[in-house]
Biopython code that builds the backbone (N, CA, C, O; Angstrom):
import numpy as np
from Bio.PDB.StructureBuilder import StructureBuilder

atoms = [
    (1, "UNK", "N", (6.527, -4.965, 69.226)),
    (1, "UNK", "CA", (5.559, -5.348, 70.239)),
    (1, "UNK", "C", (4.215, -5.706, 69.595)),
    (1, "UNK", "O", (3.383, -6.553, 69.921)),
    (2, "UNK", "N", (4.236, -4.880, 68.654)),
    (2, "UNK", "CA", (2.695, -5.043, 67.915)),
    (2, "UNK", "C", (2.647, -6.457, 67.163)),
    (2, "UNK", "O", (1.592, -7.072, 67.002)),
    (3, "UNK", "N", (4.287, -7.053, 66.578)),
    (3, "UNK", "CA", (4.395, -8.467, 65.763)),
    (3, "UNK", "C", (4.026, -9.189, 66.525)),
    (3, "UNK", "O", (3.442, -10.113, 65.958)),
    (4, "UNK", "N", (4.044, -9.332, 67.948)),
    (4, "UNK", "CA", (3.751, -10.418, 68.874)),
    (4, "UNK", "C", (2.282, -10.536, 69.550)),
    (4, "UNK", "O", (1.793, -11.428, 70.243)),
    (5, "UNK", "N", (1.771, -9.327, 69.098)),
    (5, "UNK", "CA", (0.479, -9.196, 70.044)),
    (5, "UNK", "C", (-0.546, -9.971, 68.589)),
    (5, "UNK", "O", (-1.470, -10.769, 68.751)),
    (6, "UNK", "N", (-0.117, -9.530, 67.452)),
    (6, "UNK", "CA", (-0.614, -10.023, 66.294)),
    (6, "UNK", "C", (-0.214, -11.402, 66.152)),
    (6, "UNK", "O", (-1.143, -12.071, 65.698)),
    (7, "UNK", "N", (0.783, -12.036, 66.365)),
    (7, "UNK", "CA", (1.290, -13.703, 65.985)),
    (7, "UNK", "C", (0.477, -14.348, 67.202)),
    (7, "UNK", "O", (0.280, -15.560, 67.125)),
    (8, "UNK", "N", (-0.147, -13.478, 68.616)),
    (8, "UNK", "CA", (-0.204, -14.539, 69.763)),
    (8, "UNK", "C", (-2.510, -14.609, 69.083)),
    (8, "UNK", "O", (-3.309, -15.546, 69.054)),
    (9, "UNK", "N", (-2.606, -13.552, 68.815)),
    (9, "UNK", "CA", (-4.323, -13.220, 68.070)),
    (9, "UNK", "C", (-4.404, -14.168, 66.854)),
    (9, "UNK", "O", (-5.455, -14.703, 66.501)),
    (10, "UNK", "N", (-3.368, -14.313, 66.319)),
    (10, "UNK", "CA", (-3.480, -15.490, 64.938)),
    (10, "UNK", "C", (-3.469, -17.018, 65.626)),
    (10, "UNK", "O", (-4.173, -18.008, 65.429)),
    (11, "UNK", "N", (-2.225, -16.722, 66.618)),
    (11, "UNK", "CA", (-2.512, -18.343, 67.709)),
    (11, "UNK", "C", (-3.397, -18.944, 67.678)),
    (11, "UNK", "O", (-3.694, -19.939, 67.016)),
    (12, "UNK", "N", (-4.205, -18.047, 68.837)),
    (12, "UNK", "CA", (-5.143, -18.553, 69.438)),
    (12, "UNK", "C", (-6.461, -18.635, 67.949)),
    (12, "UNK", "O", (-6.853, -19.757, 67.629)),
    (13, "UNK", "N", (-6.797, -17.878, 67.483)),
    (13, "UNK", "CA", (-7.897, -17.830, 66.608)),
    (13, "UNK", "C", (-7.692, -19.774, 65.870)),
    (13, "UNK", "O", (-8.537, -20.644, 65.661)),
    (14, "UNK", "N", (-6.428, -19.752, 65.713)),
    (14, "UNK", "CA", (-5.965, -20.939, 64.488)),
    (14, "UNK", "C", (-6.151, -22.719, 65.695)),
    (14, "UNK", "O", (-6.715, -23.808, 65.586)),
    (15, "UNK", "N", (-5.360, -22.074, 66.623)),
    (15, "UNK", "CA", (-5.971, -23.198, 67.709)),
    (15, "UNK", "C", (-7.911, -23.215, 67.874)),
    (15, "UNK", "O", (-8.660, -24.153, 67.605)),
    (16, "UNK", "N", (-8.198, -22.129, 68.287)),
    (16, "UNK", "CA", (-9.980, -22.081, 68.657)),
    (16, "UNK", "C", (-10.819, -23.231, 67.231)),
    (16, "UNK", "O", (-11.775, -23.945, 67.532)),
    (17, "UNK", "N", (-10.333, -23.207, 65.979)),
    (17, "UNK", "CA", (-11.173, -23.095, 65.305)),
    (17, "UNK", "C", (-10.432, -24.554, 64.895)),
    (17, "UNK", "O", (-11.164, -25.414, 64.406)),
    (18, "UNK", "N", (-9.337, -24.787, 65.035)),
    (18, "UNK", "CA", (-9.215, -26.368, 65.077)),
    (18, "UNK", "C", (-9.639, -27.181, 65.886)),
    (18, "UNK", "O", (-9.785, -28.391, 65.709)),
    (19, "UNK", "N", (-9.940, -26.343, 67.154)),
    (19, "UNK", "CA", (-10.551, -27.428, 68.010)),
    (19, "UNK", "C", (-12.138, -26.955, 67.578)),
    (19, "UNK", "O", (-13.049, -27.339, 68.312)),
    (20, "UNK", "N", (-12.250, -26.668, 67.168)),
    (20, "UNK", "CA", (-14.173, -26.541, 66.681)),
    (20, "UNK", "C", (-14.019, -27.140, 65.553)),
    (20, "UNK", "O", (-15.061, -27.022, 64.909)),
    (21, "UNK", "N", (-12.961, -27.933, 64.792)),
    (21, "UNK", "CA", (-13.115, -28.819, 63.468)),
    (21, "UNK", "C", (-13.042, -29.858, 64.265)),
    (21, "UNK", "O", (-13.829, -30.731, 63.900)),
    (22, "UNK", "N", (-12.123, -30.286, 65.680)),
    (22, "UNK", "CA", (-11.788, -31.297, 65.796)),
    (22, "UNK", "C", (-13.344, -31.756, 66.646)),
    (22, "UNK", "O", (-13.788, -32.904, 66.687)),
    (23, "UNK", "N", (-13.929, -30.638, 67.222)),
    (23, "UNK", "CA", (-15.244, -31.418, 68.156)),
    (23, "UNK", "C", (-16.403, -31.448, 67.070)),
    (23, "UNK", "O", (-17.335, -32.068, 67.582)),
    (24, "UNK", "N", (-16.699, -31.087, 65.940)),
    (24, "UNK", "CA", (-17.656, -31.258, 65.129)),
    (24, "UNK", "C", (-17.091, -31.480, 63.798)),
    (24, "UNK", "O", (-17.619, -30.714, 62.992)),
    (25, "UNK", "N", (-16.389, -32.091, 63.375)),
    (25, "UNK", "CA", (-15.987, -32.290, 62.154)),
    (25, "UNK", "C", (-16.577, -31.586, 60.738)),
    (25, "UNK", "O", (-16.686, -32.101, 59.625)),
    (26, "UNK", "N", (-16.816, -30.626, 61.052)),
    (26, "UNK", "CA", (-17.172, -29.729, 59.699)),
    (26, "UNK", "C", (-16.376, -29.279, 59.241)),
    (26, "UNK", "O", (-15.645, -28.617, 59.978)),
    (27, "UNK", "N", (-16.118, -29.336, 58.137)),
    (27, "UNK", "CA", (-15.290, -29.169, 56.939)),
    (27, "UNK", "C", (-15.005, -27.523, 56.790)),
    (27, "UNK", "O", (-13.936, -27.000, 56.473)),
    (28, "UNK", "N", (-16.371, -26.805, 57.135)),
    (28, "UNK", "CA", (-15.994, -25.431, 56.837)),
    (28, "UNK", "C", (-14.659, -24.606, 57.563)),
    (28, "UNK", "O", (-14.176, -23.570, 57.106)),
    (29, "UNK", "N", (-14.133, -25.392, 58.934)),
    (29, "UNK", "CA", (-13.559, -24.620, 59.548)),
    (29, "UNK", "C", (-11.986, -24.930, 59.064)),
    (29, "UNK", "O", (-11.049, -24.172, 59.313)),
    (30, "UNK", "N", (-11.861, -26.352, 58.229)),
    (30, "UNK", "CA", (-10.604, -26.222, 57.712)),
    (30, "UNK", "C", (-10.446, -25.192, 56.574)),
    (30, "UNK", "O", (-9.435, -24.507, 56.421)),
    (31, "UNK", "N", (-11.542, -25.150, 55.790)),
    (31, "UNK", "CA", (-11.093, -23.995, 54.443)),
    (31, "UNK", "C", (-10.984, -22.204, 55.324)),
    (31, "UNK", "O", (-10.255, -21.283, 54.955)),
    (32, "UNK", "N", (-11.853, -22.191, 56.394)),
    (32, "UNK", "CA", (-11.244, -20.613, 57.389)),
    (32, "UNK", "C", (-10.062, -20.595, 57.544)),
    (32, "UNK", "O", (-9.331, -19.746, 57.034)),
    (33, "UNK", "N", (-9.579, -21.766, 58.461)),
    (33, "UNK", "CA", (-8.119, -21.995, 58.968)),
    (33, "UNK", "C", (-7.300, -22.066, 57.109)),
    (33, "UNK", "O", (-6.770, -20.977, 56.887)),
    (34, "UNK", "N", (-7.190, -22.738, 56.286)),
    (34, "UNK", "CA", (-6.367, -22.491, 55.067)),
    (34, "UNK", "C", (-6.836, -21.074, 54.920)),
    (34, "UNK", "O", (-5.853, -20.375, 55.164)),
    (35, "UNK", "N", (-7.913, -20.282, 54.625)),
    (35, "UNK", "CA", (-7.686, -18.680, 54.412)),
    (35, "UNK", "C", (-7.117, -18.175, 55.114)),
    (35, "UNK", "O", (-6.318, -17.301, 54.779)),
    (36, "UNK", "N", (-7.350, -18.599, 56.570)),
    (36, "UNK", "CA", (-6.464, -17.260, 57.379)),
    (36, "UNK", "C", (-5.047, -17.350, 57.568)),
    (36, "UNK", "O", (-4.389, -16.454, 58.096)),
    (37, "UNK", "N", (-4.500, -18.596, 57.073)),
    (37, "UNK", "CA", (-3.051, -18.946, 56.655)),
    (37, "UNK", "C", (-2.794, -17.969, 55.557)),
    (37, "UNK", "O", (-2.126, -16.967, 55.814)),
    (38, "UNK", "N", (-3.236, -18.157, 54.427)),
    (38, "UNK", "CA", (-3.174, -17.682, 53.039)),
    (38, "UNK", "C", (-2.951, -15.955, 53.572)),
    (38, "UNK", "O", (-1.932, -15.309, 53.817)),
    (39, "UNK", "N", (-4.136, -15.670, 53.600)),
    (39, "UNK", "CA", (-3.877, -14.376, 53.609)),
    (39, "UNK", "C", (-2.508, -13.643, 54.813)),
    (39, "UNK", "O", (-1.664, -12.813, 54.476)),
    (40, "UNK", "N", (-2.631, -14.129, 55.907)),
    (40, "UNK", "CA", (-1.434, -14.526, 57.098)),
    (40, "UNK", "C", (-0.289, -14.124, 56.339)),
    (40, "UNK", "O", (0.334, -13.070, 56.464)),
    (41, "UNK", "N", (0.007, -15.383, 55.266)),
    (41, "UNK", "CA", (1.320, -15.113, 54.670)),
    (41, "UNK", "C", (1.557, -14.382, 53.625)),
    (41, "UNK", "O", (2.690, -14.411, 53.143)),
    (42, "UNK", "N", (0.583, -13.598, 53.070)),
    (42, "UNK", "CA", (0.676, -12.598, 52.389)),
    (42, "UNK", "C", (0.891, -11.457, 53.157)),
    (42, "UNK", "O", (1.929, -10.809, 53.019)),
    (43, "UNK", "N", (-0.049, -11.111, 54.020)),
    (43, "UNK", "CA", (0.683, -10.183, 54.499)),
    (43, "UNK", "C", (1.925, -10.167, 55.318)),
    (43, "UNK", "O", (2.375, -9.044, 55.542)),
    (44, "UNK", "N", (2.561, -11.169, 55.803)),
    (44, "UNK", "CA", (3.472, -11.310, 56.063)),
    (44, "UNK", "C", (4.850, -10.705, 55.204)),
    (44, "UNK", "O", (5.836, -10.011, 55.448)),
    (45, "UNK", "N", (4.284, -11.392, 54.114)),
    (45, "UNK", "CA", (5.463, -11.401, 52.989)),
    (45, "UNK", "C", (5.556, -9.367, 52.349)),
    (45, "UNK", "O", (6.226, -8.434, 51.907)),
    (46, "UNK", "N", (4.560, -9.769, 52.708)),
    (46, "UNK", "CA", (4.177, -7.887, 51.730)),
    (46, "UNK", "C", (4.637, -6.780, 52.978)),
    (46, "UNK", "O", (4.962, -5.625, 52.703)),
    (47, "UNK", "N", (4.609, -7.361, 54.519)),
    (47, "UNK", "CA", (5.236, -6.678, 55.254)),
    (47, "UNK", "C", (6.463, -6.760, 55.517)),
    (47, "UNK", "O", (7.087, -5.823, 56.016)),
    (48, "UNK", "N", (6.920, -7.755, 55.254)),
    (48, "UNK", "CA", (8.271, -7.990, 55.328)),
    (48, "UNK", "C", (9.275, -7.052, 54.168)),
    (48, "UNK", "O", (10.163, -6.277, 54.520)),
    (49, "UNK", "N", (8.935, -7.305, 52.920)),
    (49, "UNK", "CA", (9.736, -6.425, 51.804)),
    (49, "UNK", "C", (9.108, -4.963, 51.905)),
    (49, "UNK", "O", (9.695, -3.895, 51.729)),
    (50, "UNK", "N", (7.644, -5.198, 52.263)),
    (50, "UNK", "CA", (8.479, -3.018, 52.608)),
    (50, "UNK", "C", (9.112, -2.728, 53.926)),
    (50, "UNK", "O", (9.615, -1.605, 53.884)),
    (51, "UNK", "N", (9.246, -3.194, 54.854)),
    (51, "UNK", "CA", (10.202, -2.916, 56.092)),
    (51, "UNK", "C", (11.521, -3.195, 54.894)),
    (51, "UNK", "O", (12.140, -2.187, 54.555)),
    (52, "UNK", "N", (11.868, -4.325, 54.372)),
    (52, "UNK", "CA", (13.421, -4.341, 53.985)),
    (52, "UNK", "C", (13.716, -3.107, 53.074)),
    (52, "UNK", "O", (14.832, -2.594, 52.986)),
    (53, "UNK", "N", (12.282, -2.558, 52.211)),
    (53, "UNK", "CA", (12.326, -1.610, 51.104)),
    (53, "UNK", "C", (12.840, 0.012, 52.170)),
    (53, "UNK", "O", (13.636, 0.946, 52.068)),
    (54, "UNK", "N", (12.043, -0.357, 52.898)),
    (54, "UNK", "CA", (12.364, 1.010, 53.816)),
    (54, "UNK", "C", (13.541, 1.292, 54.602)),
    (54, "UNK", "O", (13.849, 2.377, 55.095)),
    (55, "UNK", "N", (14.213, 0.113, 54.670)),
    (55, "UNK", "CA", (15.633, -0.103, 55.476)),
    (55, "UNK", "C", (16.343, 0.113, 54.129)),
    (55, "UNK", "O", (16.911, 1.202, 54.033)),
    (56, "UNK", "N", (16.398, -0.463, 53.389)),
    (56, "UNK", "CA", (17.097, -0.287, 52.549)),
    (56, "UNK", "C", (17.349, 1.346, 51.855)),
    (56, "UNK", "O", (18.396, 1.926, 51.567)),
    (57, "UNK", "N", (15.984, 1.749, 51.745)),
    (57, "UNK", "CA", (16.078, 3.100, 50.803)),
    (57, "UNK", "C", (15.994, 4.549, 51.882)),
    (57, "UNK", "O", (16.005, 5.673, 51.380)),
    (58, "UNK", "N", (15.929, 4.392, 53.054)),
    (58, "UNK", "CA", (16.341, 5.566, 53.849)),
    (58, "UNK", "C", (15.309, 6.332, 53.637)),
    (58, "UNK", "O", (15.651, 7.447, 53.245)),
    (59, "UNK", "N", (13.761, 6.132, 53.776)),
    (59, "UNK", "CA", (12.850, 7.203, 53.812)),
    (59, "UNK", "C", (12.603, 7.663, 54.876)),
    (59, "UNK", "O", (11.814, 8.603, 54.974)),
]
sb = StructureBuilder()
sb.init_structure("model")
sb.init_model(0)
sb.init_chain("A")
sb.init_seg("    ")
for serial, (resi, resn, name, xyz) in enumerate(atoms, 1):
    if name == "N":
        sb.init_residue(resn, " ", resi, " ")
    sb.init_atom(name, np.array(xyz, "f"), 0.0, 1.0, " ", f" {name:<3s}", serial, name[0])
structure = sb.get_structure()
């Protein structure tokens, strides 16, 4: 419940701030939007292999 309440908060943030690149064309809000990807899929990835680490090893 918590993956979805977090993927729908990344949504909207990633929509808000494209449409604030798309009505003022400042550059800064594409390098936010590439960080908050970046980091996004890190933690993604880093949450993903310890859930599999923890399924896997029975703690």
């Amino acid at each position: 419940m918590i993956f979805i309440l977090i993927l729908i908060l990344l949504l909207i943030t990633l929509v808000t701030l494209t449409m604030f690149y798309v009505v003022t064309k400042n550059k800064k809000y594409i390098f936010i939007i590439r960080s908050i990807m970046n980091y996004s899929i890190y933690f993604g990835v880093f949450f993903g292999v310890m859930y599999l680490l923890l399924r896997v090893a029975h703690i």
